[in-house]
Every structure is written in structure tokens, then in C-alpha cells.
C-alpha positions as CSV (number, residue, x, y, z in Angstrom):
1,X,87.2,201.6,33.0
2,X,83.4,202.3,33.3
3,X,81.0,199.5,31.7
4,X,79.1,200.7,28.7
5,X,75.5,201.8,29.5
6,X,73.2,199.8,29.2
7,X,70.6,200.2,26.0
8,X,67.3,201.6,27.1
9,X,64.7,199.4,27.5
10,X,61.8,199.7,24.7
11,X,58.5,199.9,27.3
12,X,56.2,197.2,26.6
13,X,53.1,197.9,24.8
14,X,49.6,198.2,26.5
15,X,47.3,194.5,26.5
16,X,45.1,195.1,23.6
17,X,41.7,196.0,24.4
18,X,38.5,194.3,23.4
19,X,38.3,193.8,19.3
20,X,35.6,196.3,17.4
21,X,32.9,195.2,16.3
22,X,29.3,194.9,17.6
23,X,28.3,191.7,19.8
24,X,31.6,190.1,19.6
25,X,30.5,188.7,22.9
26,X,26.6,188.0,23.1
27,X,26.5,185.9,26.0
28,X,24.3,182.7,25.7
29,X,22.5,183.7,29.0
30,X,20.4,186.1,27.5
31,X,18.0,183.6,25.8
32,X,16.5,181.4,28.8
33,X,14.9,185.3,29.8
34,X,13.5,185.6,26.4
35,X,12.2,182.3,26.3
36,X,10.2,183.1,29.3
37,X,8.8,186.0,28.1
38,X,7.4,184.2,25.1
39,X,5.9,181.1,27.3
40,X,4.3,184.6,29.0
41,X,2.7,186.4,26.2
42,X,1.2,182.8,24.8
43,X,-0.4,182.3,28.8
44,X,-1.6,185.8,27.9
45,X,-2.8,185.1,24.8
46,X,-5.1,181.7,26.1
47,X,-6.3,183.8,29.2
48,X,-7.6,186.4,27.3
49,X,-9.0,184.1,24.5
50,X,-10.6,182.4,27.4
51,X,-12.3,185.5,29.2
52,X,-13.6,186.4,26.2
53,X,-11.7,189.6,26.4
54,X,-10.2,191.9,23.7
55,X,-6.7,190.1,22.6
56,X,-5.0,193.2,21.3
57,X,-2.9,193.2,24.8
58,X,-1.8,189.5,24.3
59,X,-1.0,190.3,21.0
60,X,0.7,193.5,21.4
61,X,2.8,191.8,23.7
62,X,3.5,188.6,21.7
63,X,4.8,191.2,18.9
64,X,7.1,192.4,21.2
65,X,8.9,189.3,22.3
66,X,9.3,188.1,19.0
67,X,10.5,190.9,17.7
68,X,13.1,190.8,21.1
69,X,13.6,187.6,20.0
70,X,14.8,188.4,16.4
71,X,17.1,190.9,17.9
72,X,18.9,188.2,20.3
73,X,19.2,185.9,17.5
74,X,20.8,188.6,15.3
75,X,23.6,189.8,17.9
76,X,24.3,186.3,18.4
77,X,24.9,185.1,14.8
78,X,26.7,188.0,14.4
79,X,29.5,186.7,17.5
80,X,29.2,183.1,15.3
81,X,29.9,184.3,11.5
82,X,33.0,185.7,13.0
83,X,34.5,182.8,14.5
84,X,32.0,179.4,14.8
85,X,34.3,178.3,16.8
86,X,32.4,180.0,19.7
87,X,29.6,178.0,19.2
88,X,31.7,174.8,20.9
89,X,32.7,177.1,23.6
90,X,29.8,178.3,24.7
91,X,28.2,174.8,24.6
92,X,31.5,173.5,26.4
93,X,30.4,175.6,30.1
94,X,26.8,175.3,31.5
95,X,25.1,178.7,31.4
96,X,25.8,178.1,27.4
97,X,24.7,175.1,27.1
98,X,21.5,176.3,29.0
99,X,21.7,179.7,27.0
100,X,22.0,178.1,23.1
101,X,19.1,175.3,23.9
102,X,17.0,178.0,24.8
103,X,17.9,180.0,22.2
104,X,16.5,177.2,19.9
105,X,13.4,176.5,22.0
106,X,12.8,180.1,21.2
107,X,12.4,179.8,17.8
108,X,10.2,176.9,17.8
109,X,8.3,178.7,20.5
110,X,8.3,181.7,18.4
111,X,6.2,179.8,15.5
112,X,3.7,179.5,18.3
113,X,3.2,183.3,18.4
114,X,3.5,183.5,14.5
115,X,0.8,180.4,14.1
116,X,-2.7,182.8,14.2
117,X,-1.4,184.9,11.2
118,X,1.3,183.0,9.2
119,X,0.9,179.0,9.1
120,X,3.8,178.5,6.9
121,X,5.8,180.6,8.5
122,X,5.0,179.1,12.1
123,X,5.6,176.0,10.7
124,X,8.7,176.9,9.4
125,X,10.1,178.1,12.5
126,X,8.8,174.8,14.4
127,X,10.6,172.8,12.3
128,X,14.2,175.0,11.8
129,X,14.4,175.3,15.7
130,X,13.4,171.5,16.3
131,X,16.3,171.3,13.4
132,X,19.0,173.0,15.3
133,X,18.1,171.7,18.8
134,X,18.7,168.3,17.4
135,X,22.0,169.1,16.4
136,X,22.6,170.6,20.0
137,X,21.2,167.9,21.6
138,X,23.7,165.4,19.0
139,X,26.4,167.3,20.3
140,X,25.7,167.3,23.9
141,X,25.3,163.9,23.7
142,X,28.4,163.1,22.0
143,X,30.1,165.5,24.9
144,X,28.6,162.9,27.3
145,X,30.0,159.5,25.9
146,X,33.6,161.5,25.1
147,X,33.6,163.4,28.6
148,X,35.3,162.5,31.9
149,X,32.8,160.7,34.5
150,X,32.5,164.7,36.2
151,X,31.6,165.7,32.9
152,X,28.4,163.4,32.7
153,X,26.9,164.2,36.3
154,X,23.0,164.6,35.7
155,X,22.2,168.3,36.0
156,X,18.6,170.3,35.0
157,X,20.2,172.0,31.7
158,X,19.6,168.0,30.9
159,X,15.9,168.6,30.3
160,X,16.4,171.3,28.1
161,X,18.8,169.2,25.5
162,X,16.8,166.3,26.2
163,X,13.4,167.4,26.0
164,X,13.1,171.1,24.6
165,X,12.2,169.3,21.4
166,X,8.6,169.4,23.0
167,X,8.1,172.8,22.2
168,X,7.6,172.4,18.2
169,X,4.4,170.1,19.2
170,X,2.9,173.7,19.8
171,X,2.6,174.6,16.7
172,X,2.9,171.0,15.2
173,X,-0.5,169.7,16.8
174,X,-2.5,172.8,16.0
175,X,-1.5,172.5,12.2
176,X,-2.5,168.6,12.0
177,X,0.6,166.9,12.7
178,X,-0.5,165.0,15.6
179,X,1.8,162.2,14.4
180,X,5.0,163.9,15.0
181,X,3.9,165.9,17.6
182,X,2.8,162.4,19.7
183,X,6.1,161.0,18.7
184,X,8.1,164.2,20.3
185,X,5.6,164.2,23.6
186,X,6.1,160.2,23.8
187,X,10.0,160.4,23.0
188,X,10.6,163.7,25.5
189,X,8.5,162.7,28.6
190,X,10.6,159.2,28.6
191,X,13.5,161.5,28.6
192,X,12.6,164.0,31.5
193,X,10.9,160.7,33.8
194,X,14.7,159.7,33.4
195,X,16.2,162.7,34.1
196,X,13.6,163.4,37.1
197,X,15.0,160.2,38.7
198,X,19.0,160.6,38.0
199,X,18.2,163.9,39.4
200,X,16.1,163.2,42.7
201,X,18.7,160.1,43.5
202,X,21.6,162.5,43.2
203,X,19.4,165.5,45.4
204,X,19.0,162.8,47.9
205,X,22.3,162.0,47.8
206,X,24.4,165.2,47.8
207,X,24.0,169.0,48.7
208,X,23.4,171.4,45.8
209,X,25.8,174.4,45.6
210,X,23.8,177.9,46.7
211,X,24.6,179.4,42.9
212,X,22.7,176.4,41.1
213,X,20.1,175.7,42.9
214,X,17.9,178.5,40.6
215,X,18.4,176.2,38.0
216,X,16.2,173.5,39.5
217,X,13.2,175.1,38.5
218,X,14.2,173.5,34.9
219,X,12.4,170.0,36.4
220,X,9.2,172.1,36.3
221,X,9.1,172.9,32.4
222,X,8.9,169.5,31.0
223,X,5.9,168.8,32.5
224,X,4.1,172.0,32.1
225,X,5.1,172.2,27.9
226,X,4.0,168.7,28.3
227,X,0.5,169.1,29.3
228,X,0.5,172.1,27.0
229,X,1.1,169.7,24.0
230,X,-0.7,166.5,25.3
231,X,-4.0,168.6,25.6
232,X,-3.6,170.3,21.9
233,X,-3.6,167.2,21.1
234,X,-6.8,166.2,22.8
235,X,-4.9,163.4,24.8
236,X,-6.7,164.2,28.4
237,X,-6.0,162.6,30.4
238,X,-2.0,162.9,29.8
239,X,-3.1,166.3,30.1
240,X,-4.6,166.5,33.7
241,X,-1.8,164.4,34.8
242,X,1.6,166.3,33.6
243,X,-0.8,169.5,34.6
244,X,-1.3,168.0,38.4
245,X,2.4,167.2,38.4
246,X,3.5,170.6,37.4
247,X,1.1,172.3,39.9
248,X,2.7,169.8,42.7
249,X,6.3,171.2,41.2
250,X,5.5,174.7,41.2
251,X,4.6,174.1,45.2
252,X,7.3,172.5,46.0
253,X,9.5,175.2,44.4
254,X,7.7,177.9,46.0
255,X,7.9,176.4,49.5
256,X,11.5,176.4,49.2
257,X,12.3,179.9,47.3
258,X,14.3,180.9,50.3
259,X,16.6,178.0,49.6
260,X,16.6,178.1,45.9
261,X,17.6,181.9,46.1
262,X,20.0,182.0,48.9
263,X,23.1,182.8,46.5
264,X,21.5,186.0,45.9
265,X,20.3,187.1,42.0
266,X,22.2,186.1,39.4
267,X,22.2,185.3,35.3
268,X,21.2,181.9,36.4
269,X,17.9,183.6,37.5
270,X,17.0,182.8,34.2
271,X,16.2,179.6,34.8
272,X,12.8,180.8,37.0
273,X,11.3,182.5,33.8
274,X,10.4,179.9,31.5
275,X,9.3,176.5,33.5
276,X,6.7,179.5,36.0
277,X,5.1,180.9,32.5
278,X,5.4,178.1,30.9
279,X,3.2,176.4,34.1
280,X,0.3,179.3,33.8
281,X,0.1,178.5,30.0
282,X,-0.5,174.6,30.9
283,X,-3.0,174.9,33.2
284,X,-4.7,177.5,31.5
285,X,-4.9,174.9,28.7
286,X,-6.9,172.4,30.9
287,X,-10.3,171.1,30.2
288,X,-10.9,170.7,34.0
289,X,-12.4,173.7,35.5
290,X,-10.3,173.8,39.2
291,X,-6.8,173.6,36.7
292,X,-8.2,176.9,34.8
293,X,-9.0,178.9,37.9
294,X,-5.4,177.5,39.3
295,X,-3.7,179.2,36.4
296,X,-4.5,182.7,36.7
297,X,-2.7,183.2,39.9
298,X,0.4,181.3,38.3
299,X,0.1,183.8,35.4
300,X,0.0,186.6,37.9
301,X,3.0,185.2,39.6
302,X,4.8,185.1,36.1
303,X,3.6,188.7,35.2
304,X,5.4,190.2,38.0
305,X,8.7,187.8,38.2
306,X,9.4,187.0,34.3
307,X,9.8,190.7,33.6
308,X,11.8,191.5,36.2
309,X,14.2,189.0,35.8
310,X,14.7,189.5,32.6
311,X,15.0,193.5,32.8
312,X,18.2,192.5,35.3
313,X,19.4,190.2,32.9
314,X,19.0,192.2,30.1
315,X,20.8,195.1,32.5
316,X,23.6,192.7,32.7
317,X,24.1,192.5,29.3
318,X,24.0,195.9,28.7
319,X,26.7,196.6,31.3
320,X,28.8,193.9,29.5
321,X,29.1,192.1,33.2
322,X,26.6,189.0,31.8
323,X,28.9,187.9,29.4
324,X,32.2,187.7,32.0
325,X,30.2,186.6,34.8
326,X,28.7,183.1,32.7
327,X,32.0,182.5,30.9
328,X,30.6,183.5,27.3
329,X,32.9,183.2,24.5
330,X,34.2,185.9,22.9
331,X,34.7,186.3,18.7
């Protein structure tokens, strides 16, 4: 006698596609970019105040960033109010961590473009973004002491945790709170010296992957947002020196471009945009004549790279490849 046949098998449905919704998936990566193009449109800004030019340019371009910046900030809080919990993911892989403590040096940076026509506003964004990079910077230290020993390897998305604080003393010193704002430049430089020598024992020590080595340019930025702040607040000679030592960073990184870029361009390209503008601002802010002159072929430089990289990151993004390709969390 035959076997009874066998019931047909139901076929199994399709693997759901990505969720609706717009910017369920902002990646992170798209903020160190934007951060650069704001250090670039304030070196703008101080070149043309100093040649005594017409600002409208600066200005028209300082408009633009922000408003580039408001429109980051909103397709990212949009992926957070539908789950936080991508907040901890992001931060939990290194392109987010780098990503989310830019995003929040942008905002304090941001006050610096709104400081010629809105004090309280500027201030207000100072202090909001110095507000929520404390809470990253809480929260990547608490990651440290919890972590595994791999987990607590020196890297240069240190400085930004560490020492992006700095940026608020832009807008801080200029509105007469050169108390706090030579409490952040005393507290932040202690913070990169120490993450400059971690760093240089473990460079000395070991060979750094091809795909990171772009984000070494992040030992540049400290000092060059540094001098920036130490020379609003007329402190000299703290001013010539972090200057001097970001020009001798910038050399050293230009010397060895071919080495830095040998994995090819990437997200992590991002990493060039803010520490090079952020160097022509600083040395544009110089009392000594030779640091001045020094600047405007640094802000050349970041006119032609900080755009660039930004339009491929930005291309990235649009794609939807950025998000995928830096591990971004998804809502």
C-alpha cells in the first residue's frame, strides 16, 4: 500500500526589508565632515576680517554649514526618538563614537558662527553641546573602566571625548567667560598631552592598520582649537606655542600622506577635515606676523580637501553604503 503524500510545504516568506520611515539609519559618520566644514567657514570668516575684505562670502558660507548642520542633527534625532537604544550602539563601535562626539562639537562650534548676530543664542549652543559631550565623554569613560583590556587601547577618537570640550571656549571667551573657558583649555590640554604620549609609546611600539591610519590626523586638532582659544583669551604665549606645535603636526602629517592614505578613501576620511581647517583658523588667529602668513596656504589646503571629502561622504550617505560600511545602528 502506497504511503500517503506528503502535505505541501507552505514556502517561506521573503526576509523583511528595511522598516519605513525616514533616517532610520543616519550613520554617525556623517558629522566629523560637517564639523570640518564649520572649522572652515570660521578660518574664512578671520581671513577675510583680516584682509579687510568684504565678509559676505564668509558669511554666506557660515549660513550654509549651519544650516547643514541643523539638517544632520534632525535626521539623526529622528533614528534616536525611535529607538534610543541606538544611541549605545553607535557609541559601542569607533566611527560612532568618533561620529556622535563630533556631532556635539558641532553644535558648540555652531554657537561660534551664531556669536556675531545672536549672543544668547551662541551662548546657548556653547553650553547645550558642552552639555551633551559631557555626557558622551561620562559614558565613554565608564565604557573604559567596565571594558576588556582590548577595549581600553589608546586610539585618536580619544581626543575628541577627552578634549572636544575645547570647542565651547570659542564662543565662551569672546562673551567674557574667560573663567570657564581657562578652566576647559587647562583641563583639555592635560588631557590630549596624555593622550599624545599613550599614543606615540603605542606608534612606537606597534604598526597601525592601513584603514586607521586617517584617523591620526585627530592628534592635530587639540592643539590647533587650542591655540584658537588660548589667544581669544589673550594668553600668548600658550598661543604661539600650541600654534608652533600644530604647524609641526600638520608637517609631519603631510610628509606622510602617502602612508596615512594607503587604504584608499574611505568614511574614515573624515577624520582629515576638521584638525586641517581647524589648523588654518589657529594660525590665522596669531599675533605673530610669520603664523598669519603660514595660515593662508593651510586654509587653501582646507578649501580644496574639506569639501571634497565631505561631498564623498555625503555621496556615501546618500547611496545608503555610509551607514553599512561604519557599522551604524539602525532604528
Amino acid at each position: 500500500m502506497a504511503p500517503p503524500p506528503l502535505p505541501p510545504v507552505a514556502p517561506r516568506p521573503p526576509p523583511p526589508g528595511p522598516r519605513p520611515g525616514l533616517w532610520r539609519a543616519t550613520p554617525p559618520a556623517v558629522f566629523p565632515p560637517v564639523l570640518g566644514l564649520i572649522a572652515l567657514a570660521l578660518g574664512w570668516r578671520r581671513a577675510l576680517a583680516e584682509a579687510g575684505l568684504p565678509p559676505a562670502a564668509g558669511e554666506m558660507l557660515a549660513g550654509a554649514t549651519a544650516l547643514l548642520t541643523l539638517f544632520c542633527l534632525v535626521a539623526y534625532a529622528a533614528k534616536v526618538l525611535r529607538r534610543p537604544a541606538v544611541i549605545a550602539e553607535d557609541l559601542a563601535v569607533l566611527p560612532g563614537r568618533a561620529g556622535l562626539t563630533a556631532a556635539t562639537m558641532a553644535v558648540m562650534a555652531t554657537g561660534a558662527i551664531a556669536l556675531p548676530y545672536a549672543e544668547g543664542l551662541a551662548r546657548g549652543l556653547a553650553l547645550a553641546g558642552l552639555a551633551l559631550h559631557a555626557a558622551l565623554m561620562l559614558h565613554f569613560l565608564a565604557g573604559l573602566a567596565r571594558g576588556p583590556a582590548p577595549a581600553r587601547r589608546v586610539n585618536p577618537v580619544w581626543h575628541l571625548a577627552l578634549v572636544g570640550g575645547i570647542v565651547a571656549g570659542q564662543v565662551l571667551a569672546p562673551l567674557g567667560l574667560a573663567a570657564p573657558a581657562q578652566a576647559l583649555l587647562g583641563v583639555t590640554m592635560a588631557a590630549a598631552v596624555a593622550v599624545w604620549a599613550l599614543s606615540l609609546r603605542q606608534i612606537l611600539a606597534e604598526r597601525v592598520p592601513a584603514p586607521l591610519r586617517p584617523l591620526l590626523a585627530i592628534h592635530l586638532a587639540p592643539a590647533a582649537i587650542g591655540a584658537t582659544v588660548a589667544a581669544g583669551l589673550g594668553l600668548t604665549a600658550v598661543a604661539t606655542g600650541l600654534a608652533v606645535l600644530s604647524l609641526g603636526l600638520l608637517a609631519v602629517l603631510v610628509i606622510r600622506l602617502r602612508w596615512l592614505t594607503e587604504a584608499g578613501v574611505s568614511p574614515l576620511w573624515g577624520a582629515f577635515t576638521f584638525p586641517l581647517a581647524a589648523t588654518a583658523g589657529a594660525l590665522l588667529s596669531q599675533e605673530a606676523t610669520w603664523l598669519r602668513l603660514a595660515g593662508a596656504p593651510v586654509l587653501a589646503l582646507a578649501t580644496l580637501a574639506v569639501p571634497w571629502i565631505a561631498l564623498r561622504v555625503f555621496r556615501l550617505w546618500g547611496d545608503g553604503s555610509l551607514g553599512p560600511r561604519t557599522n551604524a545602528a539602525a532604528a
